[in-house]
N, C-alpha and C positions, 0 to 999 in steps of 0.2 A: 296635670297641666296640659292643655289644648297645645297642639303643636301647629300651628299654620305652616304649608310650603306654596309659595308663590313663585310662580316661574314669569320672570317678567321680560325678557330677552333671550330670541336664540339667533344669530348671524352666524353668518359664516361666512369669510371673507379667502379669497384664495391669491396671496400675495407669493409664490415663491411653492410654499406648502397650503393643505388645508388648514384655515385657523377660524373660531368660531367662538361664539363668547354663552353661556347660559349664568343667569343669578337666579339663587334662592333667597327665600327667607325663610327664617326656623326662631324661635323661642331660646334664650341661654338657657342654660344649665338642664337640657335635655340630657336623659340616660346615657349611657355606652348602648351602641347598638341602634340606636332610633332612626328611623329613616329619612335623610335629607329630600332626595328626588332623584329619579330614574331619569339616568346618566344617558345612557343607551338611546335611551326613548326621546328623549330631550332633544341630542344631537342627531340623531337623527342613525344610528350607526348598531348593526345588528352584537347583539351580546356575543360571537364568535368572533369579531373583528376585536370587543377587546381584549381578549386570551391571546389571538394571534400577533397583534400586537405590540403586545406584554406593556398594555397601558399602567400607564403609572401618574401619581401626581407630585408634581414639582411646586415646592413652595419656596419664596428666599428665606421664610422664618424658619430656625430647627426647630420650633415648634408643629406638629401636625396636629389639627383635632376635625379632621375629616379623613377617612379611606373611605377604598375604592372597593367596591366588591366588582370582580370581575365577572364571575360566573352569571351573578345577577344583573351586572349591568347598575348596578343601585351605587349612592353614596350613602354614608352611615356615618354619622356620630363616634368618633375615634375617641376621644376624651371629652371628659365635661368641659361646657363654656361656658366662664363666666365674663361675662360680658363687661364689669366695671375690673376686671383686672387685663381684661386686652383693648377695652380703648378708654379706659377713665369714662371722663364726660364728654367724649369726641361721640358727636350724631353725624347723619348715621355709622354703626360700627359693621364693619362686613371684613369677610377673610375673602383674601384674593390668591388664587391658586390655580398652575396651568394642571392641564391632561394633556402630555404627551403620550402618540403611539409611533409603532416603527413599522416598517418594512409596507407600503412609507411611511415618511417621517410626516406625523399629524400633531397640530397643535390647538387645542381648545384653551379658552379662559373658562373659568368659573370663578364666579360671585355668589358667596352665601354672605345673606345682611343674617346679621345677629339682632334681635328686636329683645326691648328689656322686658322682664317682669320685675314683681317689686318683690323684691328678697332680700332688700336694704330697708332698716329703719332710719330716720334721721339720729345724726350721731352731733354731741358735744366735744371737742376736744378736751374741753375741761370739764369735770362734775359739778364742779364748783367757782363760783363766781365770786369776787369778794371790790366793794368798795367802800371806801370814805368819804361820805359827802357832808358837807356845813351845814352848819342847821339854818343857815342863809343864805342856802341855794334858792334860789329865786323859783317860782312860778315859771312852767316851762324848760329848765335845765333839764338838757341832755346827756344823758350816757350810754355811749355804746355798747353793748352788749356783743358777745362773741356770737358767731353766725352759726347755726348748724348745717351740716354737711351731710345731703343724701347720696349716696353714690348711685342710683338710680336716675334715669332721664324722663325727660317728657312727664306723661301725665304722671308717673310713680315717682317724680321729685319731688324736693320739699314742698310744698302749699302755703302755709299758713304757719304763727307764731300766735300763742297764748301765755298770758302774766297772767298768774296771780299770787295775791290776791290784787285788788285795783287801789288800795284804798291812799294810796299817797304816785303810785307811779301807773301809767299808762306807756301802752306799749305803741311804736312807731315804726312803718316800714318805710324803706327810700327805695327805689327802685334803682337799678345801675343799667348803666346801659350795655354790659356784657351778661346780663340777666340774670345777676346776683340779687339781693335783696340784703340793704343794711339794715339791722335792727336795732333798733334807739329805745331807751327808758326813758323816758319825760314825765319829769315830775309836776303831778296834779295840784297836788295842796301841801301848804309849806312844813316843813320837818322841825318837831319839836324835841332836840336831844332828851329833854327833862321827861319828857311823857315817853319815848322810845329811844333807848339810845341801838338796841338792836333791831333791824329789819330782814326777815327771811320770805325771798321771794321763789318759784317757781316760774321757770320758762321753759314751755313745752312745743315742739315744732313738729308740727303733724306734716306727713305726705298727702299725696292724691291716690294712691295706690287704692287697691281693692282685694284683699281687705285692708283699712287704711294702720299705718304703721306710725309711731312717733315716739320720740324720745324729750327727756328732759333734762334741766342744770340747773340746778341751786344754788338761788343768789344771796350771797349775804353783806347785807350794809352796815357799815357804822355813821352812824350820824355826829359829824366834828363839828367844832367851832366853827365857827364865821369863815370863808373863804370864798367871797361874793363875787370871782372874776378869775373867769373858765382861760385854761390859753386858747390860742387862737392861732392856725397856719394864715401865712402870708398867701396861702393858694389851694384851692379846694383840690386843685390835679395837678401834679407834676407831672414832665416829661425828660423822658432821658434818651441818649442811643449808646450801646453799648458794642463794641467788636469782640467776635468769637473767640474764644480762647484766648481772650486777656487774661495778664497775670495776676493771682489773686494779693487782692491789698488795693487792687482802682479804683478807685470814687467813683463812683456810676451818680450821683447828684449829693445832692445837701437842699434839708428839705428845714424851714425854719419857722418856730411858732412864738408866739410873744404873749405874758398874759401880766396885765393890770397892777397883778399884785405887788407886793413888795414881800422882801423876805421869804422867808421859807414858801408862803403860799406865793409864792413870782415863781421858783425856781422850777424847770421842764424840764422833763425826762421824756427821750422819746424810745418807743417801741414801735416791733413789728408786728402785728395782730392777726397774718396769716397764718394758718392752722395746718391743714391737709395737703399743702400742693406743692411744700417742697420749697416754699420760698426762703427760711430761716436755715437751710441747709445750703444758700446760693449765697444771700446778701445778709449783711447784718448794718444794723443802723447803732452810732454813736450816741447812747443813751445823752450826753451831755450837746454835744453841737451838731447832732441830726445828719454827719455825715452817712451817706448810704453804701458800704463798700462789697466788694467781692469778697469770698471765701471760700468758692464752689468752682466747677469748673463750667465755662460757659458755652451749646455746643447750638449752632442754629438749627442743625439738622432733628435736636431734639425740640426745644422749644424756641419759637420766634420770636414770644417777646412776653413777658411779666409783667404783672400788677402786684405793687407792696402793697398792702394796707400799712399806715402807719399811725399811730397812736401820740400824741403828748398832754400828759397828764404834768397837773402841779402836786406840793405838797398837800396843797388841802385837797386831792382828791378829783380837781375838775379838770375835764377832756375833750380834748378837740383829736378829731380825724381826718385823713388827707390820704389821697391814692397817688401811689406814683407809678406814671409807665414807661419800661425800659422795654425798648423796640433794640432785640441783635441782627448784626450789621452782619451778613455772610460775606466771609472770606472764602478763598478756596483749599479747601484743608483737607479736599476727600479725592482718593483719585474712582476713576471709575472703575466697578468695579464688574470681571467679567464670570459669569457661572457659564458654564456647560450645560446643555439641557440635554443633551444627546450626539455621542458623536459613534462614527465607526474609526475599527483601527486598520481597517482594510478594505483596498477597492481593487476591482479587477480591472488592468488596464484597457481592457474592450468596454468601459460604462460608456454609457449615454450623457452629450453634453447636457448641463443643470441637475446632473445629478445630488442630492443632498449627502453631506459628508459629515458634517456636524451644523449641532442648533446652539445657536447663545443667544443669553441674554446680558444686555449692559444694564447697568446702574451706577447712576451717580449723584448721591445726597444733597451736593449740592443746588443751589438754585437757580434760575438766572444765565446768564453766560457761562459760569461757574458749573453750574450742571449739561451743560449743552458735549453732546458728545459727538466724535466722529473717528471713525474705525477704519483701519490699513492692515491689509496682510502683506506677506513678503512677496517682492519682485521675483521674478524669472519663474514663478509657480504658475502651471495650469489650473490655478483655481479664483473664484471672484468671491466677494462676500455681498450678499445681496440682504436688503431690511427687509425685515415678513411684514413687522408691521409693531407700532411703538418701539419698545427697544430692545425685539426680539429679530437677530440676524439668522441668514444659512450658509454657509460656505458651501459651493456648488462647485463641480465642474467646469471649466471654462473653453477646454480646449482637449485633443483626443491625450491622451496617455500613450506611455510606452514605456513599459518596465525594463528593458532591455538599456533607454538613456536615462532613466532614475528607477530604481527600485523605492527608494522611499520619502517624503516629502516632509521636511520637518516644519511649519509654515507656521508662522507668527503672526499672531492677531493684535496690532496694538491700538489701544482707546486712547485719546485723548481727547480732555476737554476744552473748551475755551476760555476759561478763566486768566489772568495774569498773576503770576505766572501759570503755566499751560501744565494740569499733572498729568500724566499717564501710565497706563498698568499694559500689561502687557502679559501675552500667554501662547505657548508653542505646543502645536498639535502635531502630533507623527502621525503618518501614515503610511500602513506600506501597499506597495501595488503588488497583485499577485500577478501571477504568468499567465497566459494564455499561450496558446501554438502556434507561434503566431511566423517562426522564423525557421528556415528551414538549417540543414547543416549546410557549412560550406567548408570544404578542401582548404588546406593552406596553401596549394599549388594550384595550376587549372590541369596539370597535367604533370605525370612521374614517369622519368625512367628510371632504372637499377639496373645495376650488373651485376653478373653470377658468372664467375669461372667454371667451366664443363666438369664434368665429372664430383660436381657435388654429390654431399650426401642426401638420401631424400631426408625431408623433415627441417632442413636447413632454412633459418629467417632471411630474408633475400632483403626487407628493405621495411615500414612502417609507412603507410599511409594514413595522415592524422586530419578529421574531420572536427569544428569545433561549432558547436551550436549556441548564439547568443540567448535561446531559454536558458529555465531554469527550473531545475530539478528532475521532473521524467522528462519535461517536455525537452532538454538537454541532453535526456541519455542516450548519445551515439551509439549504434550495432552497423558492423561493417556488412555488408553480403557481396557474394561474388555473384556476379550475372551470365545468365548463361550464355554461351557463344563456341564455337569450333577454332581450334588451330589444326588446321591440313585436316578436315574432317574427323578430328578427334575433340572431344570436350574438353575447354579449359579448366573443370574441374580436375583433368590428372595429370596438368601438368603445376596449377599453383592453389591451394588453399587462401583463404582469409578468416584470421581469428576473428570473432563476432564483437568481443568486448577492444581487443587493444589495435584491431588496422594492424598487427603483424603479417605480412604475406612469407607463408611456408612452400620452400619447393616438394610437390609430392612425387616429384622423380628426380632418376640422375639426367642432366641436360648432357650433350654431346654437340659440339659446335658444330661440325659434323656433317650433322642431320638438323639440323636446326640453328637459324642464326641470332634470331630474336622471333617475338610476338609479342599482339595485345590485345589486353584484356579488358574491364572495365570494374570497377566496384561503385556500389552505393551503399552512401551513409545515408540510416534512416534513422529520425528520431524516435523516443519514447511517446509523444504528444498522440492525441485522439482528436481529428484523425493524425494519423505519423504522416512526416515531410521528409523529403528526399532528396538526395543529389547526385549525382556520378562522375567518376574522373575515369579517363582513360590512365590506363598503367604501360608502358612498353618495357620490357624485359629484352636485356641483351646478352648475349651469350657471349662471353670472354674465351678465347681459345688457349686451350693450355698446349702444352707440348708432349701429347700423349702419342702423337706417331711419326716413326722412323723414316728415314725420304726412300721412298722405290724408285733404283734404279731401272728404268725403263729400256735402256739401250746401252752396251750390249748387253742381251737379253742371254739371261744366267739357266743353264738347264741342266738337270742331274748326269744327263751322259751324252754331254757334246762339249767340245773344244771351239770355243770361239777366235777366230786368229788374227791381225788385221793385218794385211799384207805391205810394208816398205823396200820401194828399192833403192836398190845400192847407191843409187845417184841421187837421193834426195838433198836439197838441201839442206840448211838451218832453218826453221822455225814450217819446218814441211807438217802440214797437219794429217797427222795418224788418222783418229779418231775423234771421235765428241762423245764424251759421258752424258749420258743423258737423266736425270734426277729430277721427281716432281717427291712433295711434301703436301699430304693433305689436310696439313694446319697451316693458317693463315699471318698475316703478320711477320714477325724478325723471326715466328716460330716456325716461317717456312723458307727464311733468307737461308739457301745451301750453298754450303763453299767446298772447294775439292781441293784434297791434297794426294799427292804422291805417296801412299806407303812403305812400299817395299817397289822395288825394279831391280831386273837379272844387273843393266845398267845403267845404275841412276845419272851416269851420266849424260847419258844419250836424251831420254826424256824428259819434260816437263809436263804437267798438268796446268794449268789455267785457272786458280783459286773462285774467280767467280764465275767462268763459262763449261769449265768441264774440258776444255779441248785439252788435247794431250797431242805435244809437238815437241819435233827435234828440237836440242839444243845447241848440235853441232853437226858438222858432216857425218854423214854414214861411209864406212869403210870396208873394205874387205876383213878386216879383223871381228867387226862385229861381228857376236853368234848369231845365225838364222832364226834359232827361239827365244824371244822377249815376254818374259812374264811380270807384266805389272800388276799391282794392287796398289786400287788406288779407294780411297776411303772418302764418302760425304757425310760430311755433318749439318747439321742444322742448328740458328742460331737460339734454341730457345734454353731457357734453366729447369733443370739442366737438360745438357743438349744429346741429341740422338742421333746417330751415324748408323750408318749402311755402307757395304764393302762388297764389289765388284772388281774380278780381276782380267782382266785384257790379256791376251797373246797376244803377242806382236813376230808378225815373219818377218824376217830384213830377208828377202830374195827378190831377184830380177824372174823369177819362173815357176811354175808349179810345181813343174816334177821333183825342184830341188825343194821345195816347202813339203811336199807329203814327204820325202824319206826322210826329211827329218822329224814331223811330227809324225812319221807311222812310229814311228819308234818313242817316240814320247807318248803317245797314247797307248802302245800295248806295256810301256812301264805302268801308266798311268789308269789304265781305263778295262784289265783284264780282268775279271772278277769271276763271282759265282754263277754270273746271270750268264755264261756261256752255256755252261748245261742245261739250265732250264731251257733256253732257248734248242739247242739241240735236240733233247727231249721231244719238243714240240715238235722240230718239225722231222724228227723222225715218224712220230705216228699220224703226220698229215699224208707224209711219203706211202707208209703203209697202206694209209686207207686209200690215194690213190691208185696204188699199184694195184691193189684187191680189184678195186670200177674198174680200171681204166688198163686191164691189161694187153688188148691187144692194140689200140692207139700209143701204149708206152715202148709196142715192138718196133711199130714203124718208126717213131721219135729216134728209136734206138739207132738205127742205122743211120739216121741223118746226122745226130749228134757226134756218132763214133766219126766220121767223114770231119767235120767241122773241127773234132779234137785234132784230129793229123794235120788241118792247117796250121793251128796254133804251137801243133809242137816244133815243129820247124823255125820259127820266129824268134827275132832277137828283143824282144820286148824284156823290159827291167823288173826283174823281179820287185812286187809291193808287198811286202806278206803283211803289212799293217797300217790304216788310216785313220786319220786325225778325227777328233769327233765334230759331230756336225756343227755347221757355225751357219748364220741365217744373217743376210743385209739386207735391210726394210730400208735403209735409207739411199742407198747408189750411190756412197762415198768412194768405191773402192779405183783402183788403180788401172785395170787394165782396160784396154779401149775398145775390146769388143766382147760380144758372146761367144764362145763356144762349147759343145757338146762334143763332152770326151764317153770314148767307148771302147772300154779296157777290159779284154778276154785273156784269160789265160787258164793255162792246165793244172792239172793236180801236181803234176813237177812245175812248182814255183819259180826255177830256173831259166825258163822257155817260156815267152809268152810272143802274142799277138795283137798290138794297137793299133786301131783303124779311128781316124779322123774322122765326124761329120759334121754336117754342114749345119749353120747358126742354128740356134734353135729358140724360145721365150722362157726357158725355163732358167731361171739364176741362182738356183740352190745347189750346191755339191753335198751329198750327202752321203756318209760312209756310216755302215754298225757296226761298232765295237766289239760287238758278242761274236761276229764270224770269222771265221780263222782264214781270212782275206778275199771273201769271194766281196763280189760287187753285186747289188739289184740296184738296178734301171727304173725311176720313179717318174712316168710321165703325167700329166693333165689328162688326157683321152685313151690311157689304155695301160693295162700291167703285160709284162711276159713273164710267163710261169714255167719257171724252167723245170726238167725232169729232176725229179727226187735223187738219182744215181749218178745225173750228169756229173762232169768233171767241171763245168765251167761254171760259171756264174759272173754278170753284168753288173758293172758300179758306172755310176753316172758323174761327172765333172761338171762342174759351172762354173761361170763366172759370171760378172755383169760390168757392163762398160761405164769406166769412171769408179770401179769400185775396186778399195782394196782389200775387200772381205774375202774371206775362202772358207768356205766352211766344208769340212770333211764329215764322214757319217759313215758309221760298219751297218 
């Protein structure tokens, strides 16, 4: 079999997407595999574009009998086509079928016409024909004859009808004007039962085809009595309208015939004489009163409108024929219907406005208003539906995206059409939006502080700084980092870490409020995203003070081997201020608020303390009764938890004069202050002595006689014996008592009993200082000069001071 492919249209229309139309022609009932036409070549589009693609063809029927070769670019012959079982006798017959491709979205039509061959003979429904006619049927009586039916079109239809033999009937065609052909038996010459009462005739219906095909049916007559008057229809064509999907049992008309006769040859029976098309499966006719009714179901979308042929014969045999046409009435009973041709399930919220998202196609069976259609997606969506072209849409982009205010778009596409009432279908496409990097982190604060009590441990969590990023998935995944920077020119790395994963900030030292009161730092969170996004918060860390130290007494100043004394006289009165405790705490806060209490006193009567100043004052007269030596201890504490105290003891002198203060502290300090360190010091300064003597012995001859001279003054003298001094006491502040300076200069002999004091004159020196270690000599401690007295002498110099306003004394061995 010759295959013709006629390519008779290629367009290409670009409404939305590319869309394009190409038709074939092809022969039915071509092989599997036969070649339609180069698809590729056609449209104009290189045989790699349709792989890449992933061209496909979309048909509404679920029938397919065309693919796609890709590789080749070709169409082929998917199943056989028989052309009278996909369009009957509908000219021309052609399959309509799109070519979608993707990435982008491309849409072609294609048309292959189906073109007949003759592969159909004509057919009889019946093999056999059978009538009765009267042997005085007239000259010219007609009888319808059943039609035959090619299923083949155009030139390979039926042609031509053949009788024979001729010898009593002639054959007759009418022509219709739906381009049927009726065929009639008309009788030639008159029928004589007595010479034939049986007639066997042949009718054969040839096609046009090549080579030509035909079939036959065999007619057999009885020739009856007299029955000289055919019926007769009141109307050569009926008309009817019928609506869709009427209930079966409706009269769709009454169609009525009338014949001459009397009696049994009067009586009509009518029938329906269509064969192949389906119509005795729709309508049946009332053999007795020609009503025409339903039995089928009625649908316009399949067929629009029918032709009965109907038949009424009498008893003797004679027949009249009449066509009726029922014209259906479209209702609207179909909603529209929507197919997918291609959608995606995912857009990336950075696409391009008009992006394609998906492709549909509507349909709607209907006709008329009834079929008119008109399509709405859901409000508040970024997206529009735009027509490509007939009733194929795109749903596009309409507006920018953002995953972060919708991740996904559930969006309803509804049809309706214009009919009364108005039906509609409808269909919901998801989409999700995927992420982009699009957002960077942000802090939940613009800025943190924390606090951390001193003396942590290292490694200790101080506080969580939390960054949240409105991506999604890496491009979300927060990592903290700490940024480089110095506190006091050391790196913030050693005093705070930051965990990468959770913003926990670790202290990687002990802090000391101290040395440190606060600082800051900064961190950035950076996303996962390519490229990664960032942000940074300042962090300020404060140092909480704990109560880690004791308050230092400052004043008076406490030292291993000195007696500090404060001097009161006799005459003071009530609330006469002694001294002043002086106490600093180098923790800060209630953890450095210091309060002073009185501990112990020789007589706690006498003294108070002053709980928040520290001063330490009479409480009452001083008297002659009181003792000379007052030892207080008096204790400060600090307010913090728990609290820390420091203990500082005062002497206190009640005298009006010095001399009676040293006899009585020499004696309290050689109970108090005689120790081991005598010998060592002796020791010493024996072998200073020696090594002197050894250099310096004829400078120690002449010393010698001036000293013995100097000894004989002193022996003479009624100077008071000291044989022991108070230990050194030191006043920085010029609290003390007495109103002026003076410089004492107190010699005396190796007999302790005899001495010589000599007065001088004012001097800037305010410290009296005695050492404890010596068995009562005195040295003489100036600003600009020492005197080094001989190693054997008998005498030795102690120095006195006072200072004016001050009631401090400090003694010193």
């Amino acid at each position: 079999m010759t295959r013709q492919v006629l390519l008779l249209i290629i367009c290409l229309l670009f409404v939305g997407t590319v869309l394009g139309q190409v038709s074939y022609s092809i022969p039915e009932e071509m092989s599997r595999g036969s070649l339609v036409g180069n698809i590729a070549h056609d449209l104009g589009l290189q045989t790699k574009r349709l792989a890449s693609g992933k061209a496909r063809i979309y048909t509404r029927d679920s029938d397919e009998y065309i693919e796609l070769n890709r590789e080749r670019g070709v169409l082929l012959v998917k199943e056989r086509i028989d052309r009278e079982a996909l369009c009957r006798q509908t000219t021309p017959c052609a399959l309509h079928f799109q070519i979608i491709l993707e990435n982008p979205m491309e849409l072609y039509t294609v048309t292959v016409q189906i073109t007949d061959i003759n592969d159909n003979a004509p057919t009889f429904e019946k093999s056999e024909m059978k009538f009765k006619i009267a042997e005085s049927a007239t000259i010219g009586a007609k009888f319808v004859l059943e039609r035959a039916v090619d299923l083949d079109v155009g030139i390979n239809d039926l042609k031509s009808y053949e009788l024979k033999p001729t010898d009593n009937f002639a054959l007759k065609l009418h022509n219709n004007a739906d381009g049927n052909k009726n065929v009639e038996m008309v009788l030639q010459t008159p029928l004589d039962r007595e010479k034939q009462e049986q007639i066997s005739l042949v009718l054969t219906a040839v096609d046009g085809g090549e080579p030509q095909m035909s079939g036959t049916m065999l007619i057999r007559i009885t020739v009856l009595d007299a029955n000289d008057n055919a019926p007769v229809f009141t109307q050569h064509t009926y008309t009817a309208t019928v609506t869709e999907n009427s209930p079966k049992g409706t009269v769709v008309a009454t169609v009525t015939a009338s014949d001459a006769d009397q009696g049994s040859n009067g009586k009509i029976t009518y029938s329906i004489t269509n064969t192949l098309d389906d119509i005795r499966k729709v309508f049946q006719v009332n053999k007795d009163n020609g009503d025409v009714t339903l039995i089928g179901n009625i649908d316009f979308e399949e067929s629009r409108n029918y032709q009965i042929n109907l038949l009424a014969s009498d008893e003797g045999g004679l027949t009249d024929s009449c066509k009726l046409i029922v014209d259906v009435r479209d209702i609207n009973d179909n909603k529209p219907e929507i197919n997918i041709l291609s959608k995606s399930k995912m857009i990336s919220e950075d696409a391009k406005l008009n992006t394609v998202v998906t492709m549909i196609n509507i349909e709607d069976l209907d006709s008329g208003q009834n079929g008119k259609v008109q399509c709405i997606i859901s409000e508040n969506v970024p997206f529009i539906l735009k027509m490509s072209t007939g009733n194929f849409y795109s749903l596009v982009t309409d507006s920018d995206l953002d995953r972060e205010r919708s991740s996904e778009y559930n969006i309803t596409v509804t049809c309706s059409d214009e009919g009364v009432s108005s039906l509609s279908s409808s269909i919901t496409l998801t989409l999700q939006i995927s992420d982009v990097n699009d957002n960077a982190p942000v802090f939940e604060r613009s800025s943190y502080e924390a606090y951390i009590v001193e003396n942590n441990t290292p490694g200790l969590s101080i506080f969580t700084v939390k960054a949240r990023d409105a991506d999604w998935n890496q491009n979300a995944r927060v990592s903290y980092i700490l940024e480089d920077s110095t506190v006091n020119g050391v790196p913030v790395s050693s005093y705070v870490s930051v965990s990468a994963d959770s913003g926990v900030i670790h202290a990687v030292r002990s802090f000391d409020y101290e040395q440190i009161k606060d600082f800051q730092f900064r961190v950035k969170a950076q996303d996962g995203g390519s490229p990664p996004l960032s942000s940074n918060v300042t962090v300020e860390i404060m140092i909480q003070d704990q109560n880690d130290n004791p308050p230092q007494v400052l004043y008076p100043v406490q030292t291993g081997g000195s007696l500090v004394a404060e001097m009161v006289p006799r005459s003071a009165d009530v609330g006469y201020l002694v001294t002043k405790v002086v106490a600093v705490d180098v923790d800060s806060g209630q953890n450095a608020w210091l309060s002073y209490k009185l501990q112990k006193a020789t007589d706690r009567a006498l003294f108070e303390v002053g709980l928040q100043n520290g001063e330490i004052r009479t409480i009452r007269q001083v008297t002659d009764k009181d003792a000379v030596k007052q030892r207080l201890t008096v204790i400060v504490d600090d307010n913090g938890q728990p609290s820390r105290s420091a203990t500082v003891i005062v002497n206190v002198a009640v005298a009006d004069s010095f001399p009676e203060v040293l006899s009585e502290f020499t004696d309290f300090t050689q109970d108090k202050e005689y120790n081991n360190n005598l010998t060592f010091y002796l020791v010493l300064a024996l072998a200073v002595v020696s090594f002197l003597f050894i250099t310096c012995l004829v400078v120690i001859i002449s010393v010698k006689i001036y000293r013995w001279r100097q000894s004989r003054i002193l022996y003479h003298s009624n100077l008071p014996v000291i044989p022991y001094y108070p230990p050194r006491y030191s006043d920085t502040l010029g609290t003390g008592t007495l109103q002026q300076v003076y410089n004492y200069e107190v010699c005396r002999t190796t007999d302790s009993r005899k001495s010589d004091c000599k007065f001088g004159i004012g001097g800037s020196q305010n410290v009296l200082i005695m050492d404890p270690s010596s068995t009562g000599t005195m040295l003489r401690i100036q600003s600009e000069k020492s005197i080094l007295d001989e190693p054997d002498s008998p005498l030795e110099v102690g120095q006195f001071l006072t200072k004016q306003s001050s009631n401090l004394c400090i003694v010193a061995i």
